[in-house]
C-alpha positions as a printed Julia matrix, in Angstrom:
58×3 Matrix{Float64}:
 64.09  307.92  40.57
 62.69  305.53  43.38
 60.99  305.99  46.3
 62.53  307.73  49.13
 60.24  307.71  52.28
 57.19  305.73  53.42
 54.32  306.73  55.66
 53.18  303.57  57.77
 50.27  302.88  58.92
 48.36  299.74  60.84
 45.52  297.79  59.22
 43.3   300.38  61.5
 43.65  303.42  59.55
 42.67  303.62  55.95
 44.44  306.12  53.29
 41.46  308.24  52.04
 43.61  310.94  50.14
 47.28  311.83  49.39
 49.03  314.43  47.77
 51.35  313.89  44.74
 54.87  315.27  44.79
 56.35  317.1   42.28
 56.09  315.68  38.9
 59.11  313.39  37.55
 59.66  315.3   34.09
 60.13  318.66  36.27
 62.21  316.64  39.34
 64.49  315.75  36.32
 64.52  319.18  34.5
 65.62  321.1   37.93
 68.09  318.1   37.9
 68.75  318.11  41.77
 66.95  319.42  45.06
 67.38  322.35  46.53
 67.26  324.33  43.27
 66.66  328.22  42.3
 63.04  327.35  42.62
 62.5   324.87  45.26
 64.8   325.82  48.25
 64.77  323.04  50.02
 65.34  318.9   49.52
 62.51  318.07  51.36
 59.53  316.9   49.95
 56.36  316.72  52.08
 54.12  313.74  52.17
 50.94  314.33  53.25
 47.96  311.81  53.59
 44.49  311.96  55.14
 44.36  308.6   57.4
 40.74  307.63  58.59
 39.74  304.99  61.23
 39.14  301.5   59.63
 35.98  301.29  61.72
 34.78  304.62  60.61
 34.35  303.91  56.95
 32.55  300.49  57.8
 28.82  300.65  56.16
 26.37  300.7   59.69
């Protein structure tokens, strides 16, 4: 498995936290997206983006 989808950003905003996916070892155990328990193939990617000049020490 590779990576599917990006989220870009400029040099002005800073990745302060992201949330993991689904683990590989169950991806590969459900073998395929949708499945009986996830109904849908889309995985969210979420990230908390901060303003480079916001986490700058004053």
């Amino acid at each position: 498995m590779g990576t599917v989808d990006y989220i870009w950003h400029t040099g002005e905003l800073i990745p302060v936290k992201v949330l993991d996916t689904l683990p590989v070892d169950v991806l590969r155990r459900n073998a395929s997206l949708p499945s009986e328990r996830w109904g849908s193939d889309h995985l969210a990617l979420v990230c908390e983006l901060a303003f480079a000049d916001d986490c700058k020490e004053p």
